[in-house]
OpenMM code with the backbone's topology and positions (N, CA, C; nanometers):
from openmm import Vec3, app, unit

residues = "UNK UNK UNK UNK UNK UNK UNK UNK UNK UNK UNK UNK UNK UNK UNK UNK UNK UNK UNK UNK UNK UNK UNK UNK UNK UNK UNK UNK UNK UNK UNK UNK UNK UNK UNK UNK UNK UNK UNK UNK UNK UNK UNK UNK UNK UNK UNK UNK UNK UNK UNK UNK UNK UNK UNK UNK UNK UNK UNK UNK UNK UNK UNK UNK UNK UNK UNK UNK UNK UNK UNK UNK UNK UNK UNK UNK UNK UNK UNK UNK UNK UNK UNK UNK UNK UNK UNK UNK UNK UNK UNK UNK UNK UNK UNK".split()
positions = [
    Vec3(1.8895, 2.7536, 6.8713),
    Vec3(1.7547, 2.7720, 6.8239),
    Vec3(1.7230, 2.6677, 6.7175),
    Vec3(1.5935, 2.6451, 6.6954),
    Vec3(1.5341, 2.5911, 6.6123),
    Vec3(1.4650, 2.6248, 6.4973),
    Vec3(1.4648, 2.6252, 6.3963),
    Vec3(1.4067, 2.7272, 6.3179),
    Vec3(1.3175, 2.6529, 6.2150),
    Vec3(1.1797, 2.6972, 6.1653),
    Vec3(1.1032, 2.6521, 6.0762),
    Vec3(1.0775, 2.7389, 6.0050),
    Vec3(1.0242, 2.6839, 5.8486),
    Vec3(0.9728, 2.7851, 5.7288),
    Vec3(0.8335, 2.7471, 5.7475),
    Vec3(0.7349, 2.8499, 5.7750),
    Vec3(0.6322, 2.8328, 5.7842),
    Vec3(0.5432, 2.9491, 5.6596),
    Vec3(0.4621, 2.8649, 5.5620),
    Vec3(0.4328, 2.8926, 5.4252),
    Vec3(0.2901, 2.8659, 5.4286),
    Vec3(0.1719, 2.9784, 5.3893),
    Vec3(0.0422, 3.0048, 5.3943),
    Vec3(0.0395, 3.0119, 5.2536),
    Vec3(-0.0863, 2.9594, 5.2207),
    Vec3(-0.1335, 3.0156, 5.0824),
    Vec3(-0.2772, 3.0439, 5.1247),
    Vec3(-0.3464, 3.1451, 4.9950),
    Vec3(-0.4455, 3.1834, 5.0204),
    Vec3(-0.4824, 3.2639, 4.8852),
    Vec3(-0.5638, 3.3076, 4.9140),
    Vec3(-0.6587, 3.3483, 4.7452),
    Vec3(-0.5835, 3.5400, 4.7517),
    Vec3(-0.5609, 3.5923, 4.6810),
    Vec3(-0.4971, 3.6993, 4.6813),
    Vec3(-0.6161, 3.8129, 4.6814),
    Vec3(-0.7364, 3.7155, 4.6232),
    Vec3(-0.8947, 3.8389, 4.6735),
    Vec3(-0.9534, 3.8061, 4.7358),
    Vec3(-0.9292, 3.7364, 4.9255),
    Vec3(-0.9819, 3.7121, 4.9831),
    Vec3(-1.0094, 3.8407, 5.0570),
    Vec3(-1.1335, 3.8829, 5.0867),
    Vec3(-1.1934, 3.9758, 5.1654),
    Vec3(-1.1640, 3.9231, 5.3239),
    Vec3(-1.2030, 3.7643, 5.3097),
    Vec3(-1.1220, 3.7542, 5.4969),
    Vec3(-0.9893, 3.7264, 5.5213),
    Vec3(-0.8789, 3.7506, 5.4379),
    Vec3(-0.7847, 3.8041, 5.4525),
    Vec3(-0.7220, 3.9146, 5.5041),
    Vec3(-0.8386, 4.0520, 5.3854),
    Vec3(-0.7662, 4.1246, 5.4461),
    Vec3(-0.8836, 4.1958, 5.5376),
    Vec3(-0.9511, 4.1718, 5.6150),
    Vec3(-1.0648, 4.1682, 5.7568),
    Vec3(-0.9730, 4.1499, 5.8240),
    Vec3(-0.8782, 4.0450, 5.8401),
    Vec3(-0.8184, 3.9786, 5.9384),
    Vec3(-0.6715, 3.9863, 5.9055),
    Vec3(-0.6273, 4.0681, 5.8160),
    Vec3(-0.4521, 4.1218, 5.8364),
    Vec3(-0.4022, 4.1916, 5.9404),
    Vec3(-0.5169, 4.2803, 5.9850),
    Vec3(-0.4479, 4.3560, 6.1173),
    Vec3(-0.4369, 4.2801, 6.2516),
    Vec3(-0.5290, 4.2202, 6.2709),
    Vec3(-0.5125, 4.0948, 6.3829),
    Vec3(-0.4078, 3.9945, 6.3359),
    Vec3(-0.3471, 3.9507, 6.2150),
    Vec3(-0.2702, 3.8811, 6.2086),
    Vec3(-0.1308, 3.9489, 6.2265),
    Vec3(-0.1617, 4.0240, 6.1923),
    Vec3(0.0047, 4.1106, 6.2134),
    Vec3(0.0226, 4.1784, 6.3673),
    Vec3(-0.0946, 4.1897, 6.4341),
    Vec3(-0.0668, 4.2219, 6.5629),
    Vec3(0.0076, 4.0666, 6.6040),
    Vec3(-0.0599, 3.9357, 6.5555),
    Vec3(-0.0032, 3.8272, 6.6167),
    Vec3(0.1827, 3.8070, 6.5999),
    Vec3(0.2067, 3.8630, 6.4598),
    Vec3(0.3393, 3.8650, 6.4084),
    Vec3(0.4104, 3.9218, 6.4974),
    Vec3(0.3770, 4.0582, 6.5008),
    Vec3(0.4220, 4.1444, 6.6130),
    Vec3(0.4235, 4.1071, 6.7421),
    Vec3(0.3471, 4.0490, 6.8280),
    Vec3(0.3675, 3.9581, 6.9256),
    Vec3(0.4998, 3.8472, 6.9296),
    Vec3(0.5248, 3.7927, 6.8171),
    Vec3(0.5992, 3.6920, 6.8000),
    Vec3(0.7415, 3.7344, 6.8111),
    Vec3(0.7171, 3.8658, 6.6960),
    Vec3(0.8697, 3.9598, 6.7106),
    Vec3(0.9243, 3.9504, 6.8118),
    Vec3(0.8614, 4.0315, 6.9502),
    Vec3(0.8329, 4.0690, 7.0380),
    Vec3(0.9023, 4.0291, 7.1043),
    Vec3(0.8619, 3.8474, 7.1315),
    Vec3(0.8975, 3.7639, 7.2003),
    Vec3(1.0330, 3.6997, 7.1470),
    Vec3(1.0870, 3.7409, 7.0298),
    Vec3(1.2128, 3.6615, 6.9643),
    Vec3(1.1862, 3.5337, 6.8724),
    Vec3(1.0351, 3.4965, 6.8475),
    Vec3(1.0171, 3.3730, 6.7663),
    Vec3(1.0439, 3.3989, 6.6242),
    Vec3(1.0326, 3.5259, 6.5788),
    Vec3(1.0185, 3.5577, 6.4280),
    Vec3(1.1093, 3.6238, 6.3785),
    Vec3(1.1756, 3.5421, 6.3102),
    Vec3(1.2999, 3.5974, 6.2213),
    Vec3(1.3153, 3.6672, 6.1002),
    Vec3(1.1725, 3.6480, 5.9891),
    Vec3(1.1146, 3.7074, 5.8861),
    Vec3(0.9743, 3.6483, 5.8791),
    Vec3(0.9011, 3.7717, 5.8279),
    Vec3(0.7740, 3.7213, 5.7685),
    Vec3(0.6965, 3.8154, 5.6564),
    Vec3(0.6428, 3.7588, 5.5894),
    Vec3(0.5823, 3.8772, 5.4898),
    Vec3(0.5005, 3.7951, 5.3835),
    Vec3(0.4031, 3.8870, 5.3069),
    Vec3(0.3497, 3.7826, 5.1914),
    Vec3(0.4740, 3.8158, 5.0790),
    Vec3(0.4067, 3.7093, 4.9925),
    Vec3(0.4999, 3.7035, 4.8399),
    Vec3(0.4297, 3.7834, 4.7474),
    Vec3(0.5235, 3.8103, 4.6686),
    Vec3(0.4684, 3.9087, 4.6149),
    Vec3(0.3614, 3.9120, 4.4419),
    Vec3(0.4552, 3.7848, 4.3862),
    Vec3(0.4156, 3.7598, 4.2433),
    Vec3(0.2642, 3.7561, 4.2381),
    Vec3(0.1466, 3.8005, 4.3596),
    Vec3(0.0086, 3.8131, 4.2818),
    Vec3(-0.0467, 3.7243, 4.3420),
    Vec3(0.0012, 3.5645, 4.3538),
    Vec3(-0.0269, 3.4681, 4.3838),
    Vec3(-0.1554, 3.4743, 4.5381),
    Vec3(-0.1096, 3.5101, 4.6140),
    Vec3(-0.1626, 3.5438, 4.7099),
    Vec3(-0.0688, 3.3998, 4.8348),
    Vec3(-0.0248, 3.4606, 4.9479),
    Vec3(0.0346, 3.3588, 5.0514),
    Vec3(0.1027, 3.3665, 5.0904),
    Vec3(0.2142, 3.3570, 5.1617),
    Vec3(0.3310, 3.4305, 5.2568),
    Vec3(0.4330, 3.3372, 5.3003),
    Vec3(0.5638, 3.3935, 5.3293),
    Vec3(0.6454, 3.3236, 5.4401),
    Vec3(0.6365, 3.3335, 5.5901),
    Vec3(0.7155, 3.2829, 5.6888),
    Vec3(0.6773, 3.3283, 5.7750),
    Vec3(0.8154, 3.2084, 5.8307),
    Vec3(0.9267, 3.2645, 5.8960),
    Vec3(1.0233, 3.2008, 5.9415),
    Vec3(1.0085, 3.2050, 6.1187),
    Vec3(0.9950, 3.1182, 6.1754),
    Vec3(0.9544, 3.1240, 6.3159),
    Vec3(1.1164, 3.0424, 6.4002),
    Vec3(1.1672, 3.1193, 6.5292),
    Vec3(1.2947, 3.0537, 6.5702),
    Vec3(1.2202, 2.9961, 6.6833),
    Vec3(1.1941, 2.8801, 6.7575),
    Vec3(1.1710, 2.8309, 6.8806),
    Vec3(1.2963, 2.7755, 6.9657),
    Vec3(1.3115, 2.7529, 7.0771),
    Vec3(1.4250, 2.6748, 7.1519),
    Vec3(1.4897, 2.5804, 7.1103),
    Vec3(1.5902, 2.5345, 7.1177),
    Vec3(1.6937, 2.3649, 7.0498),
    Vec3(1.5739, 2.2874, 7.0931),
    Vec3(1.6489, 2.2434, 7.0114),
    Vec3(1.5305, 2.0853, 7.0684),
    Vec3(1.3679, 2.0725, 7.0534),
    Vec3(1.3042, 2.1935, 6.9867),
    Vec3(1.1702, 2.2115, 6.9604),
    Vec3(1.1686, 2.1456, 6.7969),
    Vec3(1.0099, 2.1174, 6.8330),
    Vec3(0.9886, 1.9789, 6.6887),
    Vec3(0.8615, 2.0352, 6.6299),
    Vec3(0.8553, 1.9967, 6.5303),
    Vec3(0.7200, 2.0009, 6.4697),
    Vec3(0.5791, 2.0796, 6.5784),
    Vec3(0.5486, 1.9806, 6.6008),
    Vec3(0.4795, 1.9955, 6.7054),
    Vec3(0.3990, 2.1361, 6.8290),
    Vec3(0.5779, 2.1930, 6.8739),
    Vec3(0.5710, 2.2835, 6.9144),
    Vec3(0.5495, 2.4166, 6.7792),
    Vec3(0.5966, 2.4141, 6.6801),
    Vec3(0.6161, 2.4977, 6.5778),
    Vec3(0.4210, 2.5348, 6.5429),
    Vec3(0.3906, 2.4178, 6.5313),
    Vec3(0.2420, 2.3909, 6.4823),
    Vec3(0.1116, 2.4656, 6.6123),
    Vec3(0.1923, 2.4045, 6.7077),
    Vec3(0.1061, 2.4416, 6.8262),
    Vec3(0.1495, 2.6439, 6.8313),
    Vec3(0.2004, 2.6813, 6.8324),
    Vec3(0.2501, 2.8832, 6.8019),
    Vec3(0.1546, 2.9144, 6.7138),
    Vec3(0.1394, 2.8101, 6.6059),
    Vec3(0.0914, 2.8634, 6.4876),
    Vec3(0.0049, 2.8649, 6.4197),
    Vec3(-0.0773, 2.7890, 6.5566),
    Vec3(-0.2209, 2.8123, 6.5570),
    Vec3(-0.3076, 2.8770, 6.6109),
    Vec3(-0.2325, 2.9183, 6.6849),
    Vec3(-0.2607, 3.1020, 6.7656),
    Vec3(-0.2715, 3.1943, 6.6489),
    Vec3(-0.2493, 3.1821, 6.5236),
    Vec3(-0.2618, 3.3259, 6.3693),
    Vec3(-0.4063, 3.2925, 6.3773),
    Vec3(-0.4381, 3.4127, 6.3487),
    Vec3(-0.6100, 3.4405, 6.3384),
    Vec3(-0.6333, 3.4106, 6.2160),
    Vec3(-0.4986, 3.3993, 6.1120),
    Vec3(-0.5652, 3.3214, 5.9739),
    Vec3(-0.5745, 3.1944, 5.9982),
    Vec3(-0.5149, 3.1451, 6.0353),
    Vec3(-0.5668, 2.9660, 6.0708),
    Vec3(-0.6182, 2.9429, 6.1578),
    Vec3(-0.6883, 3.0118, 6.2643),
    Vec3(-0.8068, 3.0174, 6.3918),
    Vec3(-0.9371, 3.0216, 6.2669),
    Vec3(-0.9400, 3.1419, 6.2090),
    Vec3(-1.0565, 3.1771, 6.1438),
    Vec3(-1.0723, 3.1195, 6.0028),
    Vec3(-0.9838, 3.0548, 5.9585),
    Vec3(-1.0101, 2.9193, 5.8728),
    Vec3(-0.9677, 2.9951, 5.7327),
    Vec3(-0.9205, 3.0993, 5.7076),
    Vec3(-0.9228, 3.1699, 5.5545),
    Vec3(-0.7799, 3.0881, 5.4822),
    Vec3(-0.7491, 3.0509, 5.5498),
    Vec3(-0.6008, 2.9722, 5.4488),
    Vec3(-0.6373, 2.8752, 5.3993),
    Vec3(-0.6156, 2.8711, 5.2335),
    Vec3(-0.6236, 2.7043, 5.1764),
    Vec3(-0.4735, 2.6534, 5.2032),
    Vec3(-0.3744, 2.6391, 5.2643),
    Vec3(-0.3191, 2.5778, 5.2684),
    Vec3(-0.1860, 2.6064, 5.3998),
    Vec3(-0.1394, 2.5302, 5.4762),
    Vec3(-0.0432, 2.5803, 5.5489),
    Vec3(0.0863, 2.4585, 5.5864),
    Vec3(0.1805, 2.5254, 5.5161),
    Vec3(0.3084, 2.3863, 5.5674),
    Vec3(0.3662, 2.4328, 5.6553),
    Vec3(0.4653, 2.3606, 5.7681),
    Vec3(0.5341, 2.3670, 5.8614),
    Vec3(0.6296, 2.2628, 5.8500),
    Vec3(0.7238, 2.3324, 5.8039),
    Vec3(0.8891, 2.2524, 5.7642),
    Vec3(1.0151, 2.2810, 5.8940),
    Vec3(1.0808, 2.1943, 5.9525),
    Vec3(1.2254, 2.2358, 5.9634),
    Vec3(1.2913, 2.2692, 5.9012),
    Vec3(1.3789, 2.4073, 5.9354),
    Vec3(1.4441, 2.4833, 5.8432),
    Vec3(1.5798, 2.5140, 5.9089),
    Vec3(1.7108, 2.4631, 5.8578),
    Vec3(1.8384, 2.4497, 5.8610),
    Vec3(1.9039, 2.5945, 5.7833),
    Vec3(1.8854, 2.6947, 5.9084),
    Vec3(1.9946, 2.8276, 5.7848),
    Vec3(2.1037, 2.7712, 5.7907),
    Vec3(2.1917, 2.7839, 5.6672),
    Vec3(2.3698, 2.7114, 5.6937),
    Vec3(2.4197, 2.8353, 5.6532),
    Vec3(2.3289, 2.9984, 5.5726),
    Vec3(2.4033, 3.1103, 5.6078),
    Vec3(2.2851, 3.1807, 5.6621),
    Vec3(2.3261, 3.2334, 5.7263),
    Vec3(2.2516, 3.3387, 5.8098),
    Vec3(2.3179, 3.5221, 5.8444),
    Vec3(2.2174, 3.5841, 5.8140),
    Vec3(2.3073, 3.7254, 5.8877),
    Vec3(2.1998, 3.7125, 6.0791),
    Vec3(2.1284, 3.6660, 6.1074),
    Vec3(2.0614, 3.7009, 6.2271),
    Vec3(2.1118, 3.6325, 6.3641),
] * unit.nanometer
topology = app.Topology()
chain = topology.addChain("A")
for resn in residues:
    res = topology.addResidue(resn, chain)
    for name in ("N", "CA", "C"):
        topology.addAtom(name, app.Element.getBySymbol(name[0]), res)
């Protein structure tokens, strides 16, 4: 597998946030589902914005990671100020 840290920020009093948490978490849940999602959740310190660890096939790049992850109804419907998509190397893992 391939694995990325995928990191949202967003305003912690966004009203289209939380309009659009239950559609986003149905998407999470989809992902589960399918075996792409290894953890996800917001952070907690107030800040407002989340993790979101996604596993795709060997050999999957950027690209493919970006293209999944634009299927979230928070970045369809535009409420995120910000979204990175990193390769992510666990060297410990329990999963």
């Amino acid at each position: 597998m391939t694995y990325f840290a995928v990191t949202y920020s967003y305003s912690p009093d966004s009203e289209a946030v939380v309009e659009l948490r239950p559609t986003h978490r149905e998407f999470i849940a989809t992902l589960l589902a399918e075996g792409n999602i290894v953890g996800s959740g917001p952070f907690t310190d107030g800040e407002g914005g989340a993790l979101i660890v996604i596993a795709l096939p060997e050999g999957s790049n950027l690209v493919d990671a970006e293209t999944l992850m634009n299927n979230d109804p928070f970045y369809k419907e535009g409420v995120l100020e910000n979204r990175t998509i990193q390769t992510w190397n666990p060297v410990s893992k329990i999963f």
